[in-house]
KEPAVO-506379 format. One record per residue: x, y, z of N, C-alpha, C in turn. Coordinates in steps of 0.02 Angstrom, whole numbers, plus 50000, padded with zeros to 5 digits. Layout:
<nodes>
XYZXYZXYZ
...
</nodes>
This chain:
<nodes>
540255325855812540045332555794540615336255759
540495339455728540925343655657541155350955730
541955352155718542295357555754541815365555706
541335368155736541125374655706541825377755710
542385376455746542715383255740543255381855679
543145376855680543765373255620543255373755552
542615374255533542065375555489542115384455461
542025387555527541955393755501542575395955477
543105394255516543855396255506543895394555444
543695390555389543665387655341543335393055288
542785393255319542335399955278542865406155276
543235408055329543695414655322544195413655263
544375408355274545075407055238544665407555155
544395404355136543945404655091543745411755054
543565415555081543535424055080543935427855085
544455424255130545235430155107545455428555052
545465420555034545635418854948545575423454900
544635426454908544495429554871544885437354860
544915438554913545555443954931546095443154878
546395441054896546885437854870546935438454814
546515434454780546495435254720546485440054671
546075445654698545865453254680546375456754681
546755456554749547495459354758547935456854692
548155452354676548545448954636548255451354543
547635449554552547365451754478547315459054467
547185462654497546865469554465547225473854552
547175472954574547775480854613548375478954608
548665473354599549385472754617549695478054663
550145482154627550835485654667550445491654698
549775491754674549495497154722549285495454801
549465490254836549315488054891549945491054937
550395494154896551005497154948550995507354944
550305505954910550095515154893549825518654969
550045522955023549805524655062549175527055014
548685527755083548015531455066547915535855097
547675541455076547635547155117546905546655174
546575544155159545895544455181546085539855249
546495535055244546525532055308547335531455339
547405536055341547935542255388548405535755356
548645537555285549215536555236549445528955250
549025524855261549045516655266548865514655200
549235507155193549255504255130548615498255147
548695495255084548265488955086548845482955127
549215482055121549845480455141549825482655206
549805486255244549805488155319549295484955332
548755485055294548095484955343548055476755357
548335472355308548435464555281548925463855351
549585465855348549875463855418549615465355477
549555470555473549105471255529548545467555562
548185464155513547665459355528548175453755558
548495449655512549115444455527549195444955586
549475452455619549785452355689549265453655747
548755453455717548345453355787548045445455796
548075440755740547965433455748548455431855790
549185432955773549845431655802549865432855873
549555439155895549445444255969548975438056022
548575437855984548025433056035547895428256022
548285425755962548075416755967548595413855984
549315416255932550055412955958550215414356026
550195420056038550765422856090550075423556150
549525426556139549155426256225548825415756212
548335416456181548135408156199548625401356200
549115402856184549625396956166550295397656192
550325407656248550885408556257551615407856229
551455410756189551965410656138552605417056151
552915419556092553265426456129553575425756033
553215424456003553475426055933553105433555909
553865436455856553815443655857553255443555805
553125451755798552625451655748552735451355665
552445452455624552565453555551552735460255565
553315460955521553805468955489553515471555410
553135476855411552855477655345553455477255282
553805480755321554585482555263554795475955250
554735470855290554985462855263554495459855183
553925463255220553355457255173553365463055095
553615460355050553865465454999553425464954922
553055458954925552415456654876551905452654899
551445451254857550755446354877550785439954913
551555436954859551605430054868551885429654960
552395435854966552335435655061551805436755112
551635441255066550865439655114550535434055127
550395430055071550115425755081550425419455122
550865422555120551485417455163551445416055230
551195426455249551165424555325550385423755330
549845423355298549425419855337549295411655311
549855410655273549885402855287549985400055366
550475403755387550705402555446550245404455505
549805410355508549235412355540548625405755534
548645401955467548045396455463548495391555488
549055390455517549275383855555548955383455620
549315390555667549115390655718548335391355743
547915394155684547175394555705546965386455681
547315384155646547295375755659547135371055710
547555374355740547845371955808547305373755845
547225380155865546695385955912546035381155885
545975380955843545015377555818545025369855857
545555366755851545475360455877545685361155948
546055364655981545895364656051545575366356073
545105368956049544475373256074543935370656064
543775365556008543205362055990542955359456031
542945355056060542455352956126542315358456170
542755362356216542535365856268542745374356217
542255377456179542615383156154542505388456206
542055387456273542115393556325542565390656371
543255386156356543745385656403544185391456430
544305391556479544555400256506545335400156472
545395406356450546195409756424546325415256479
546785410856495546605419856562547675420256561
547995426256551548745428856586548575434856549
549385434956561549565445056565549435444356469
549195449656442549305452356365549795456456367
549735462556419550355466856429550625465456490
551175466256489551505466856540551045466856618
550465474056613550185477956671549555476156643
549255472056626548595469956623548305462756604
548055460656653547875453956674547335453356625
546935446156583546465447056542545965437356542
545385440056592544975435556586544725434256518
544835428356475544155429056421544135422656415
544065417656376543805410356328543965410756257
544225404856244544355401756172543985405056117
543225406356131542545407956091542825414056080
542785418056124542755426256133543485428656071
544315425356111544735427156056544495426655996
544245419055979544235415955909543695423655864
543175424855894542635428655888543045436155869
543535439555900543835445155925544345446055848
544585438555829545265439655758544815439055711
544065435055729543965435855625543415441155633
543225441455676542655448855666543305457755642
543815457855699544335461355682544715460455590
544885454855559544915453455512544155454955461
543795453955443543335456955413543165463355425
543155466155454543115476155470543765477155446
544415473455468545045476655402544815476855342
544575469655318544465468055242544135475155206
543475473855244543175479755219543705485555188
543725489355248544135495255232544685493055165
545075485355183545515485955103545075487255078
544465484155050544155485554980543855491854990
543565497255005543795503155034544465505554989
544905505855008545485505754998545675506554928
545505499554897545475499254835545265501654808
544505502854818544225508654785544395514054766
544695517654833544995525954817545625524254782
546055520154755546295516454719546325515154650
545515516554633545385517454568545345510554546
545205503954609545085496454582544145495454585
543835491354562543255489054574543245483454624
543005482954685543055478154726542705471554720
542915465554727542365458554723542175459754782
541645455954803541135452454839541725446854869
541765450254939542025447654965541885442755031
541285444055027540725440855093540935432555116
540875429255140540695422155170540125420955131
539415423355110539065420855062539245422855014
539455421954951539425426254889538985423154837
538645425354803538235421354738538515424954676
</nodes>
């Protein structure tokens, strides 16, 4: 049987491309423009930000990890961006194939310090790309007030 989580993970990666691409062709350096509409965040914030919540609950809670997060002020163009979710598609590499057979296997320790957290493989995996697409949105959003035209950025596109 084919890993769905290693399939769909495939479909994401696929659709941030498209990202990507848009960023690189037609907004470029405007991805480091606060926006006023969403309390003076960049396209660039909103991109790490996604990064570090893959990092939050797949590296560091499912895999116990303790690696720090992405520093916006580090990631200084596209080509770093794309850098760190090269590194975000290793570890969800990893996360899809340990999870493929049993994906409601229990993830259960501390997230913070003071709070204990029952959930399953399914639920995280479910939690970073649903969280990642409601960012996306808003970038293209973003772009818009931006003064860019946004692609079709969907998992289906025709």
């Amino acid at each position: 049987m084919q890993n769905l989580l290693i399939h769909q993970y495939q479909l994401i990666k696929e659709s941030r491309a498209v990202v990507f691409q848009f960023l690189e062709s037609k907004v470029r350096d405007d991805i480091f423009l606060p926006v006023a509409s969403f309390n003076d965040k960049s396209i660039r914030y909103m991109l790490i930000h996604v990064a570090n919540t893959y990092l939050a609950w797949v590296k560091n809670f499912a895999f116990g990890g303790n690696k720090a997060y992405f520093v916006e002020e580090e990631i200084a163009d596209i080509v770093k961006l794309r850098g760190i979710f090269l590194e975000v598609d290793g570890f969800m590499d990893d996360f899809c194939r340990k999870y493929a057979e049993y994906p409601f296997k229990p993830v259960n320790g501390y997230k913070w310090p003071d709070k204990y957290i029952e959930t399953d493989g399914y639920s995280i995996f479910t939690h970073v790309i649903t969280h990642e697409f409601h960012h996306k949105g808003q970038s293209m959003t973003m772009s818009r007030l931006l003064g860019h035209i946004p692609v079709d950025t969907d998992v289906m596109r025709f």
